[in-house]
N, C-alpha and C positions, 0 to 999 in steps of 0.2 A: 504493500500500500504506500509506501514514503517514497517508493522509486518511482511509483506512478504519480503521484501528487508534486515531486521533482519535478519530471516530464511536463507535466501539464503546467507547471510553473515556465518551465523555459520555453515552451511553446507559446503560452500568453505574453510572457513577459519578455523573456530574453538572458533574465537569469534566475539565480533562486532566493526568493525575500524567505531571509531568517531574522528573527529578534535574537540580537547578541546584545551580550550582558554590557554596559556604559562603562564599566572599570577594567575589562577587555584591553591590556595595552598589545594595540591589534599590529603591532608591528615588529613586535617580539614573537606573539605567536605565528606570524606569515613566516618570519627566520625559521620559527622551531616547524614548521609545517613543513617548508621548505629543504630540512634539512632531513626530517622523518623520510622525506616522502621523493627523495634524490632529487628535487626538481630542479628547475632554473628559471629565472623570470628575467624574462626579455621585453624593454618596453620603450615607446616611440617619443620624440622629443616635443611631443604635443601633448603631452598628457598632462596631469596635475603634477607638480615638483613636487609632493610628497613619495607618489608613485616612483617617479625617475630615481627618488634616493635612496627607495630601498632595489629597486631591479640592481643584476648580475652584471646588463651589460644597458647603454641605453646607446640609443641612434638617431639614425636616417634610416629609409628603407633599405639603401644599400647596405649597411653596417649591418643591418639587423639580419636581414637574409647569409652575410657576409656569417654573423654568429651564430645562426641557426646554422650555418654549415659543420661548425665544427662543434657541437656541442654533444657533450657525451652523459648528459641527464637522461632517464630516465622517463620527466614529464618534463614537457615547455611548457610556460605558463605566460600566454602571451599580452603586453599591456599595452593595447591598440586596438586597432580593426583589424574587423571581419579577413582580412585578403591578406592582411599579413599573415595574419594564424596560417589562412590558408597555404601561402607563403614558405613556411615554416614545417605545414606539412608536406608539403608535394620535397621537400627535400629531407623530410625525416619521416617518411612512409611509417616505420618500426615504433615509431614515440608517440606517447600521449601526447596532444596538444589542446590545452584550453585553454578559453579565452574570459574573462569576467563576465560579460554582457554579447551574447548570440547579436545582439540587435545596433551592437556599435558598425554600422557599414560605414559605406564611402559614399558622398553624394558622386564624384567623379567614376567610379567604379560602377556605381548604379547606371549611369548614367550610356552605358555600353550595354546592353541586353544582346546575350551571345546570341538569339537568333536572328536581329539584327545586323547585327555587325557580318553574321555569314553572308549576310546577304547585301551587305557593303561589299565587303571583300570578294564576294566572286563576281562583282562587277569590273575588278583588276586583275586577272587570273594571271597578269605576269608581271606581277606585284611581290615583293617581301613584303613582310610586316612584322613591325616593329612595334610590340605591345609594351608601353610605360607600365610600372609593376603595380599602378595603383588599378587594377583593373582584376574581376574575377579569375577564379582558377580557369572556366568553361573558355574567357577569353584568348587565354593564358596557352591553348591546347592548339589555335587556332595560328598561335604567331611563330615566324620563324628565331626569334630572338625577345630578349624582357632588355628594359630598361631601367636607368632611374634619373633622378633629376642630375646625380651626381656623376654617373658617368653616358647620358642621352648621345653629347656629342661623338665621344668615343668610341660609343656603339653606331652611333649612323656614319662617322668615317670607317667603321671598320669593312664598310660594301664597297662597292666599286664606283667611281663619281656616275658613272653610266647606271647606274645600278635604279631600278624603278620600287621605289618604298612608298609604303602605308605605314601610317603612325596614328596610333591609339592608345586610349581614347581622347588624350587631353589637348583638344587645336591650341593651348595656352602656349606653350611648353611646345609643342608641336612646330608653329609657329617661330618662336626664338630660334630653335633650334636651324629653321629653314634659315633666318637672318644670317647667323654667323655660320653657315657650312655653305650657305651658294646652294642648295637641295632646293628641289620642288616637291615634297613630297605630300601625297593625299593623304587628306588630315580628317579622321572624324570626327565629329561636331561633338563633345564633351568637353567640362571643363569642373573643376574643384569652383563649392560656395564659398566656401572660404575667401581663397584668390581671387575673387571673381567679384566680391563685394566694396572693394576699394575703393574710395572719392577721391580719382586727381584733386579738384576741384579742395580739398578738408587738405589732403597732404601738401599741396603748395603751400594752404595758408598756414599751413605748423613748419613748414619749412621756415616759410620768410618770419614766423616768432620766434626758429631756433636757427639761425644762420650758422653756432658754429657745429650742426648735425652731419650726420653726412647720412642720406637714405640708400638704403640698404633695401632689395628685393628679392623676393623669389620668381624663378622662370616662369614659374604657375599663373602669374599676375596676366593681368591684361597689357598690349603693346604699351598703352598710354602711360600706365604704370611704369613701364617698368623704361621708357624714355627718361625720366627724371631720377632714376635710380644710379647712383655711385658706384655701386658694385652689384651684383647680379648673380645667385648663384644657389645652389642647392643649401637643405637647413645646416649640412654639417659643412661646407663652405663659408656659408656667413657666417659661421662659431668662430670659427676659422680666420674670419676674414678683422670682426672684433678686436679681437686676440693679438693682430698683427697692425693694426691700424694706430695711426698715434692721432688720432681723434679721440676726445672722450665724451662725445655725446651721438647716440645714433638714434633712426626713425627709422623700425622691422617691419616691412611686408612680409609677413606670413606668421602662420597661426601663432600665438601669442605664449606658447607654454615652451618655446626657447629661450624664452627671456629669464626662467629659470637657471638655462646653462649657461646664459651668455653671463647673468649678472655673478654665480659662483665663479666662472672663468675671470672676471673682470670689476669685481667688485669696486672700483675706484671708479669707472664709467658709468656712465646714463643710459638707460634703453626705452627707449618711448614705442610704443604698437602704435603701428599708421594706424587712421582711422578709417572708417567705413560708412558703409551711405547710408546705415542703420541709426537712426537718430537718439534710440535708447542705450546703446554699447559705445565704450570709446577704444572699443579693439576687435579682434574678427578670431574668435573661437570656434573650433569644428565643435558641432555640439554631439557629434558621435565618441568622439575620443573624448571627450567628456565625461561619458557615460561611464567609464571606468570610476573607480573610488578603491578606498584600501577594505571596507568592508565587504564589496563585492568579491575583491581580491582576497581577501581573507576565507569567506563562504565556496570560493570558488576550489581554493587549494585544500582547502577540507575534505567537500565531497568530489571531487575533482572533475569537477561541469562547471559551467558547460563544456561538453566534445565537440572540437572541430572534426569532420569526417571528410572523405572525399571518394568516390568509388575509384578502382583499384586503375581503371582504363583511364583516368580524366588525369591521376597522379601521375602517370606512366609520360600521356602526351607533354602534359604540361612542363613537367622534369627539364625534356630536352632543352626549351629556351631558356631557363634559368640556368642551367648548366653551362651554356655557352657562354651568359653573361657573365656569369661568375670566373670564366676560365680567361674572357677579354679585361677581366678588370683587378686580375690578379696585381 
């Protein structure tokens, strides 16, 4: 009966609501769960910073596929979305993987419905495709290669300039990418809400209030965007970029919860979240990766659900393009 009434919880919900005790210090016992239970938590630089401080390893997409390669746990226990987990299993077939919340997707990933996009793509039948890894496993089965924000260009030099690509799902990113390779490549209409929410129009005016900022973007942003942006570059790139900058005030295009690692990396600097054309928020949160918390996190590694799953044929296809990325971006 508790397995069924589990079930029926992660099918309503997404994950499993318990009442845990209030003097629960829940971060102690994710350690000792964690440790019972061989696991490893792996989690994305847009979550909550309490999240990021206690995971194993924390990232970008690529870092994180990059650690899920090599991890010799038991359970992964992943603290993000839906496609990462997925992510995490198409290269660890053998290992538990679960995720806090079933229901943290991607709007960007949503946004590609794999019977669609088949039917994009065999409109180019001499076409590669080049699927960004924010995008389904189903998607994932369909590309000759995965990408990520961090190494896009890499991977679209690594065809022949003759060479005829499809790039999915995100035209953002997509786009950029076209800018600086000289590519034409056919781009499907997707795109992250996140990046996609920004007010040139709010960002110049906080520019011209912080003249000595320097704005900082991710690829994912709109063109307009990302013309007034100072550097330009994937999330662990702009960590990066921080870090080496002798500015001490910047303006971040992209989700808001790297402001965690940028401000531990650089505690003496300023980091201000562009704003958005949301009149209520003064920053632009994915409200999926959100959905993560420590007590889900905590309920999760207990009974260890939610399961990420994937049938045995879909892990198999999708392997190969992750595989190659991984092996380009050694």
């Amino acid at each position: 009966m508790k397995q069924l009434h589990i079930e029926k919880m992660l099918n309503e919900k997404g994950y499993i609501e318990e009442t845990i005790d209030p003097g629960l210090k829940l971060v102690e016992e994710i350690k000792r769960l964690k440790k019972e239970k061989n696991a490893v938590i792996l989690s994305h630089f847009y979550v909550e910073g309490e999240l990021q401080d206690i995971a194993d390893y924390v990232g970008d997409s690529l870092g994180l596929a990059q650690a899920a390669a090599k991890v010799d746990a038991d359970i992964i226990v992943f603290v993000g979305v839906h496609f990462m987990a997925e992510t995490a299993k198409i290269i660890n077939p053998d290992k538990k993987v679960i995720l806090p919340d079933l229901k943290a997707s991607c709007s960007l990933a949503e946004s590609a419905p794999a019977d669609k996009f088949a039917a994009f793509k065999a409109q180019y039948p001499d076409h590669k495709v080049i699927t960004y890894v924010n995008a389904t496993a189903a998607l994932k089965t369909m590309s000759d290669i995965v990408c990520t924000s961090a190494n896009a260009q890499k991977i679209v030099d690594s065809f022949p300039a003759d060479e005829k690509l499809i790039f999915a799902p995100d035209k953002n990113l997509g786009n950029y990418i076209n800018s600086i390779t000289g590519r034409s490549m056919v781009l499907w209409d997707g795109a992250c809400m996140v990046h996609e929410k920004y007010s040139v129009e709010k960002i110049i005016d906080l520019m011209d209030k912080n003249p000595d900022a320097e704005f900082i973007a991710h690829p994912e942003c709109e063109k307009p965007v990302l013309l007034l942006a100072k550097h330009i570059g994937s999330t662990t790139a702009l960590l990066n970029y921080v870090q080496s900058s002798e500015a001490k005030k910047f303006i971040v295009a992209t989700e808001s919860g790297i402001l965690h690692q940028m401000t531990k990396a650089c505690p003496d600097k300023v980091f201000i979240p562009a704003p958005s054309n949301d009149s209520t928020c003064a920053c632009n949160d994915c409200e999926y990766m959100k959905l993560n918390s420590l007590q889900k996190l905590y309920i999760c590694l207990k009974h260890e659900q939610p399961e990420v799953t994937l049938p045995q044929d879909v892990i198999e296809k999708a392997r190969i393009p992750i595989q190659r990325m991984l092996e380009i971006s050694k």
